[in-house]
Structure formats: C-alpha cells, structure tokens
N, C-alpha and C positions, 0 to 999 in steps of 0.2 A: 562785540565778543569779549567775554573774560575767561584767561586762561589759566587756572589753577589747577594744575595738574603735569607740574613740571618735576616731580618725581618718579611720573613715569617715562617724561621723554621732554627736553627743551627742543623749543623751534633754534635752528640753525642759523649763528649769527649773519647776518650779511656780511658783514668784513670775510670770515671762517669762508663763507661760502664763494665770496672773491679770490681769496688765497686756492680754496678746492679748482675750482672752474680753471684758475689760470695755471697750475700744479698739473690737470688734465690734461691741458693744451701743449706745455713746453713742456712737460718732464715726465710722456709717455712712455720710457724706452721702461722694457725690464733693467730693474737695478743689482741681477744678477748678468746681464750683457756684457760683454767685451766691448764693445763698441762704446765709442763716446757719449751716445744716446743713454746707452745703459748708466756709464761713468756718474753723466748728468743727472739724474735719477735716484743715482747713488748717493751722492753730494746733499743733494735735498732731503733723501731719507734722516743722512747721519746727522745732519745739521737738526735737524727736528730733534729726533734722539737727543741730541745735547742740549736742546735749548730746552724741552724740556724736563731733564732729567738736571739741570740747574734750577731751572723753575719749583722744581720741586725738591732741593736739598738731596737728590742721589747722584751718583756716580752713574758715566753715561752707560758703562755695561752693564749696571741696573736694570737700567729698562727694556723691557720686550714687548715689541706690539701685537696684539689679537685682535679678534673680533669683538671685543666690547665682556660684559662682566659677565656672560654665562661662560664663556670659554677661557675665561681668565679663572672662575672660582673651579670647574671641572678640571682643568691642570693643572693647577693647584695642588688643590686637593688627592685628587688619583695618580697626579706624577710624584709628590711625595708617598704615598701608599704604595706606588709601586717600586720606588725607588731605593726606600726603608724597611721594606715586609720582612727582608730577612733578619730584620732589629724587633721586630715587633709589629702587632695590625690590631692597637688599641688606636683611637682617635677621640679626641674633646670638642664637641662644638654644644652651638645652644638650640634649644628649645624655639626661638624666632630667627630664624635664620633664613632670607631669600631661597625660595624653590631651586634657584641653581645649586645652593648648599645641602639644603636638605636631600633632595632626589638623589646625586652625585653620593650622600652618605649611602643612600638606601642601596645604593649600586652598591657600593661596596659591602657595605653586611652581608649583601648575597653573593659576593664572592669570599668570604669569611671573616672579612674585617669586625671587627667590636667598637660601636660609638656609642657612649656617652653624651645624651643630649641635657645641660645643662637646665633647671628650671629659674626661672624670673623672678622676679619681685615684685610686688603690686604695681610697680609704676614701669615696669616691663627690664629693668637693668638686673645684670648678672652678678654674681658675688666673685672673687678673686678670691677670695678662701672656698669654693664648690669647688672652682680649678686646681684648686690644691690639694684638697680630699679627694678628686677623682682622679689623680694620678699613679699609673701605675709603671712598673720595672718596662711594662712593654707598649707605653704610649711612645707614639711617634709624631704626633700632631696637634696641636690645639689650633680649630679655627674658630675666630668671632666675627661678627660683626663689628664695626666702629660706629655705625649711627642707624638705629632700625629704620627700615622702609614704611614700616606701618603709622608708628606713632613718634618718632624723630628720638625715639631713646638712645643716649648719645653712651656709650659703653665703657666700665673702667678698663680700655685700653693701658695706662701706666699699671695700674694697681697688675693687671694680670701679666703683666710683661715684668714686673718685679717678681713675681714666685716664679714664675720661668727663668729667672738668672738662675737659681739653682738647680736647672735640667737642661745644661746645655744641647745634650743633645737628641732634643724633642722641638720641633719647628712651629714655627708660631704665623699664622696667616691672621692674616687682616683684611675682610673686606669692606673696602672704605667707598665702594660708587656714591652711597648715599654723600659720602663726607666731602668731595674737595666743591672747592668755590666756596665755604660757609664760614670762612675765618675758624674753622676746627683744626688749623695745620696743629697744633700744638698737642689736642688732646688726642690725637691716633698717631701721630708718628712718635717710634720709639724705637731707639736702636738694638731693642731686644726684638722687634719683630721683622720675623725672615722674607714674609713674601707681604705685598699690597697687591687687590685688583681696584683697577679703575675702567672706567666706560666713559666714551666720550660723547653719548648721547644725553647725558645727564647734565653737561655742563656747554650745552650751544656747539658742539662738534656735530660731526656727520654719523649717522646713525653705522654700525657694522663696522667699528673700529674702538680698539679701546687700549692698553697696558699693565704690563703687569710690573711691580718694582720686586725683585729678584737678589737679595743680599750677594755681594761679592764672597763667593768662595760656597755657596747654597748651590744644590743641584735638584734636578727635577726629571724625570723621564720625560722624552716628547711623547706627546700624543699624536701628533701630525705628522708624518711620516713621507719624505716626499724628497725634496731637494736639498736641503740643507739651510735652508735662510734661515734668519736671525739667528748665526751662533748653533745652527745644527740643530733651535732647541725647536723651534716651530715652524714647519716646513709651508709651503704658501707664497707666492709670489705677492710681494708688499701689496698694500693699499697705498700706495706715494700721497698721492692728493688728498685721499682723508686724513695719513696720519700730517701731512705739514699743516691740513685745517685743523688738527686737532690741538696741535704744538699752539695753532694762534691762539687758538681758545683756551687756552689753558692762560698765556702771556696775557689775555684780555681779562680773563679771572682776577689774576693779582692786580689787577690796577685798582686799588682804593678797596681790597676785600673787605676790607673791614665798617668801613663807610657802608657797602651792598649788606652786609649779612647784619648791621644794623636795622636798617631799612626793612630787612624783611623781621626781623623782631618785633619791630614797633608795626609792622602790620598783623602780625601773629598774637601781637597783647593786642590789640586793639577785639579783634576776633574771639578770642580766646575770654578775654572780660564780660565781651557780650553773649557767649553762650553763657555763660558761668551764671548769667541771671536770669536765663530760661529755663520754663518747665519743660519737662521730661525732657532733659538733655542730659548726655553725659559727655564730661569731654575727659579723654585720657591724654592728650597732650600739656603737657605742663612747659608754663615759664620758668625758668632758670635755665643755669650753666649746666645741667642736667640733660638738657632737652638740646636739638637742633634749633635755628632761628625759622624755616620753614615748612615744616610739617605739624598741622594741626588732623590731629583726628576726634571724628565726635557723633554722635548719634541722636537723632528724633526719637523716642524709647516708639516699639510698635509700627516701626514702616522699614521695610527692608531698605538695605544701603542701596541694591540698584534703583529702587524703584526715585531714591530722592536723588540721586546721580540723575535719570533719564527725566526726572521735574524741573530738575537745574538747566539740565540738557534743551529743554523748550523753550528755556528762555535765555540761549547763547551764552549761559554760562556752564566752563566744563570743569568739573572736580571727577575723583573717582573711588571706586570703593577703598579696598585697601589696598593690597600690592597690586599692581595690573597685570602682572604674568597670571593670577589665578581670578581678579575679578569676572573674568565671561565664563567663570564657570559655577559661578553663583556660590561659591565655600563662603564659611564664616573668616575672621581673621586670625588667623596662626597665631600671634602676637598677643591677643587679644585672648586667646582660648588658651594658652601659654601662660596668661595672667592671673587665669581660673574667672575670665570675664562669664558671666549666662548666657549660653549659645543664642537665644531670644535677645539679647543683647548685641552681641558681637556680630550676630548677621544684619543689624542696622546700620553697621558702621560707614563712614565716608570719612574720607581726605580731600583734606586741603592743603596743596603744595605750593608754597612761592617760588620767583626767583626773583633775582634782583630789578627786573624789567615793571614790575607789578606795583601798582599804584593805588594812595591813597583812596582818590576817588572810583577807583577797580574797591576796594574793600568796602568804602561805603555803601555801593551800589550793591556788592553781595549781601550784606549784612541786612538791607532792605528788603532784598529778594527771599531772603533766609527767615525773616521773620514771616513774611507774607506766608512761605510755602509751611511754616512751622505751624501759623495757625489753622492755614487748610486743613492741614491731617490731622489737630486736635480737634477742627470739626469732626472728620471724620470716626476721630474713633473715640 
C-alpha cells in the first residue's frame, strides 16, 4: 500500500499514539475537578500547552486548544466579526480559501457582513498590493491562507503583514494547517499576524484536536458557550490525551524538519519532472520557494479526477482529488477555477500529498503505476 494523501489526514504516529493511550489511562480526571484526579489532568494539559507553545515560538497563553482546523478558522473568523462589528463588518480573504473559510464567510454576508474575495495569479498566489487596494475605513479582518490545500501555493504571508503595519487595527489570521511540519516556520510566522489555526490531524496527532495561536492582548468572542475552560474563551471539557499526543507530535516534527521537508522535495521534483514530459498532462504545482515541498497537483487532460483516484485506488495506491472536504462531492477545484483554470480541466484534477514517512521506492513505484494508468486512458480516448 502507498499512501499519498496526507494532506487530507496523516496516519497517527505510534509514539503520539502511546503518549494518547497512556494520557487515557492515568490522566482521566476532569481537568476542571478539585480533586487531585482533576489537579493531575490539569498538570498534563498546561504542560502540553507550554511545550508546545515553545515549540512553536509563542507565548503559553497564546495557545488555545479546539477541535482541529474547521473550528479554529470558524472562530476565528466570526469571533472577530462579532467582536469588532461595532468597528466595522468589511472583511479580506481570498478567492482559494479551505471550505471552513469560505462557508464561515458566506455566513456572515448573510448576516450583513461585506468580503472581499481576493483573486490569484496564474500560479494560484495573492498580491499584497490587492490587500491594499481592498482596504477600507471599515475593514476589520484579513484572512489568508499560508500554504493552499490544493496546489501547495505557499502565500506572501510577510509581504501582506507589511501593509497591515499601517492598519493596526484590522486583525490579520493566518490559516497555516497546511503549513507546520514543512520547514515553512519562517515564511508564515509574523508578528504582524494576530490569530494561527492549526489541526493536529495534518501532522501524525489524533484526529478532533487541534489549536489556535491567539496574539497576547487579541480578543475574540466565544462561540462555545458552556463552562468556562480555556480562559473562558472555549467552553468544552479538554481532550487531555489528544492534546498531550498532539504536543508529542508536534516535539517529533521539529526533530531534523528540515532534513523531512527535504526529502519530500526531492520526491516532489522527482514526480513533478516526470509529469512535465508527459502528454496531456498538466501539472500546476511548481518547484521553488514558492511552492510547498509536499503537494503536487496534476491532471490526465479528459478523465475526471475521481475516476483516476478510484484507478490508483485498485491498485492500493491512494491520492485524492483536490481538497477532501469537497472531493465526494464531485466539484471542480476552487483553486483551480480561482486560477481561471477550463472547468474541463480542473475537474481532472488530483493530488498528491507527502509526508516525511514516504519513500523513494513508494515514488518510483507510483510513477510506474502513473504511466501505465496514463496510457490506458490515452487508449481510451
């Protein structure tokens, strides 16, 4: 079995899943309890919290745990809207934006809000002078993405967080799920931006657990309404075991990031050179500093994306269309149709995702499989 298709979810490291298991067993108490059980519980949460809010260059009351990147871009987003409306209900985001961002916009327009969806550039990235021209006396928000889900377009995070110094007070999100574990710490973190989501299903953590980074002295409305945990701001009785597995996964990330997001580079040119000399292909993933090291997308011109997902699929190797939150419902790609790609196009499209676990001889083997299945369907059509 070859598994490419870790942009829509990585398998749970063993170690991650040792730390969970044993987290379950000794550190069941509610970590809102009196009791020592509870204490215990507690202890392990905040220890998490700091270890990884080190790990990742913030401050430990930075971080706030959720359920992973839909519930972290949704409060985000609408706890600043609601938070700020009496300032204004202009908001900036882009034209390829994960379905949690998009939908989340579309809610609010229909509560009166006004967004500004950003358009692309041929190779799918944003301009930082759009963001500038589209600002108005009663913007409250710019959110982007840090590295697209579809095609691994990696975002001028700095460039847009420089025109933002001059609007202090317009808040600036960042959604980076696609981003950590790639050796990208550098090109999305910026101390001009106010909120990060992150999702721990994207990096070998336990699925239904995730974080948000929360600038010190930034507020946000809860959405969760219940007890008061994390700080009053998201009510919910903790995940203890997923979030200390996720802490580990995260500590197991940094070791040699840069060495792993190599690796998936040099399997990404390897892929990427060999479509590049096939007929009717088109690949919109690009090599460079541009691009992600993991995410190849690309198309057989004439065979829809599921159909060469479910050919891969017979033969135990799994890729997928493009985002998996909307691939079972057969759409074209956002991303792609955002690019002004031919709908006839962009509904061919598939992904291939790495992670660092992924091997040479896994690439060779696809790339065999890839040509076989490529001249099939030039039989066919």
């Amino acid at each position: 079995m070859i598994y490419f298709d870790n942009s829509a979810t990585t398998k749970v490291n063993d170690s991650v899943l040792q730390t969970y298991n044993a987290a379950s067993q000794e550190y069941f108490g509610n970590p809102s309890s009196l009791h020592k059980l509870g204490l215990k519980a507690y202890e392990l949460l905040e220890t998490s919290r700091k270890q990884i809010a080190n790990l990742m260059g913030f401050k430990r009351d930075e971080v706030v745990f959720t359920s992973g990147g839909t519930e972290g871009n949704n409060w985000i987003i609408k706890g600043t809207a609601f938070k700020k409306r009496e300032f204004g209900k202009h908001i900036i985001t882009t034209s390829i934006e994960h379905p949690s961002i998009m939908n989340t916009m579309h809610q609010l327009e229909e509560l009166g809000f006004d967004v500004t969806y950003l358009p692309v550039d041929k190779s799918g990235h944003i301009s930082a002078q759009d963001v500038k021209d589209a600002i108005r006396d009663d913007t409250i928000l710019v959110s982007t993405m840090a590295v697209n889900n579809e095609i691994g377009a990696i975002q001028p995070i700095h460039e847009v967080a420089k025109v933002l110094q001059d609007y202090p007070s317009i808040s600036y999100h960042v959604d980076a799920v696609q981003a950590i574990g790639k050796n990208l710490q550098s090109k999305f973190i910026d101390p001009r931006v106010d909120f990060y989501t992150f999702s721990g299903h994207k990096f070998h953590a336990p699925r239904g657990i995730g974080f948000i980074y929360m600038k010190e002295g930034k507020q946000l409305e809860p959405l969760m309404a219940g007890g008061g945990q994390e700080s009053n701001l998201r009510s919910g009785t903790e995940n203890t075991p997923a979030i200390a597995g996720m802490a580990k996964a995260i500590r197991l990330l940094k070791d040699n990031e840069a060495g792993k997001a190599a690796k998936m580079e040099q399997l990404k040119e390897k892929l990427v050179n060999h479509l590049k000399g096939m007929d009717n292909v088109h690949v919109f993933s690009q090599i460079g500093e541009d691009f992600a090291p993991h995410i190849i997308c690309f198309t057989i011109d004439g065979v829809r994306g599921e159909t060469v997902v479910h050919t891969f699929e017979d033969r135990d190797i799994y890729i997928s269309t493009t985002s998996a939150c909307s691939s079972k419902k057969g759409l074209e790609s956002g991303t792609l149709k955002a690019m002004n790609i031919q709908e006839n196009v962009a509904t061919s499209a598939v992904r291939v995702s790495l992670d660092e676990s992924n091997t040479e001889k896994e690439m060779d083997e696809f790339i065999k499989n890839l040509d076989e299945i490529h001249d099939h369907f030039q039989i066919l059509n």
